[in-house]
C-alpha angles and dihedrals in degrees: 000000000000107000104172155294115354119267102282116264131209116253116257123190087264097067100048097097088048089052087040090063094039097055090046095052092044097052126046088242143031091245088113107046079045081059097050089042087055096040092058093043082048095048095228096109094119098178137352122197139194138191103209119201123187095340090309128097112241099173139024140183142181139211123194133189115255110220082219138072098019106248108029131104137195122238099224131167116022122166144163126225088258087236100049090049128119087022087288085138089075086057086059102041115090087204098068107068091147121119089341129246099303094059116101099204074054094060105022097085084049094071117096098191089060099048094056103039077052098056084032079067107040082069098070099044076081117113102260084233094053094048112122108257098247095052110108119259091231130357116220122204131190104219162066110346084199087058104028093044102062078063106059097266110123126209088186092057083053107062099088092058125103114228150156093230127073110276081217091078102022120108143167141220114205147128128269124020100270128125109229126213109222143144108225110221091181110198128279106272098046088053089055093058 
């Protein structure tokens, strides 16, 4: 039975015009797939990820290195393919006759933010000793608390930290429960927007 978006993949060179049009569909401007373009001429692109579906990508997120502290990176952009958002891909799936359209565990495994803010997470119910070496220490995002935080991500673990963005929006994914004193220095390009 079909459950769902494919495992997330990492982003070769052969999917950047893909990711370009999808940024592009899924923001009012291009400002974002302008971002991703800068972070990898920079080399501070530390990971890219997409959710396929079907041999298209639905989702897409980024992770940058932050300049400071040493170790963190910063989870923008993500974006959904604007059709597919919201599960409205499962509506639209004849495979998927369970529970009909209205019902959210329906949905729920369609949509493609979710997933990967989900596996996003997983990682860090890791023991912070047991982390691969090249997982960032802490991930930083820009966004809705009400949103970021179902998926791990504290506002509350945030509010000790200098930055040049508004504490009001700004959240991290770590281990542990500490909250951590830090100025952001957030990478080049992002600074530019």
């Amino acid at each position: 039975m079909v459950v769902g978006p494919d495992f997330s993949t990492s982003v070769n060179e052969e999917h950047y015009e893909e990711v370009d049009r999808l940024l592009t569909s899924a923001f009012p401007t291009d400002a974002e797939a302008r971002l991703v373009r800068q972070l990898r001429a920079d080399g501070d692109m530390l990971l890219e990820s997409r959710k396929p579906w079907n041999g298209k990508t639905g989702g897409y997120f980024a992770l940058s290195r932050m300049y400071a502290p040493e170790g963190w990176a910063c989870l923008a952009p993500m974006a959904v393919r604007p059709e597919w958002q919201g599960g409205r891909l499962a509506e639209r799936n004849p495979n998927m006759a369970v529970g009909g359209p209205k019902d959210e565990m329906y949905r729920s495994p369609w949509r493609f933010g979710t997933r990967m803010l989900q596996e996003l997470a997983a990682i860090y119910e890791i023991p912070l000793e047991r982390l691969p070496a090249n997982v960032p220490k802490t991930i930083v995002v820009l966004g809705k608390p009400s949103f970021y935080g179902r998926y791990g991500f504290s506002w509350q673990r945030a509010q000790k930290l200098k930055s040049p963005c508004p504490l009001e929006s700004t959240l991290i994914l770590r281990c542990g429960d500490d909250v951590p004193e830090a100025e952001l220095v957030y990478p080049r390009a992002l600074s530019d927007l």
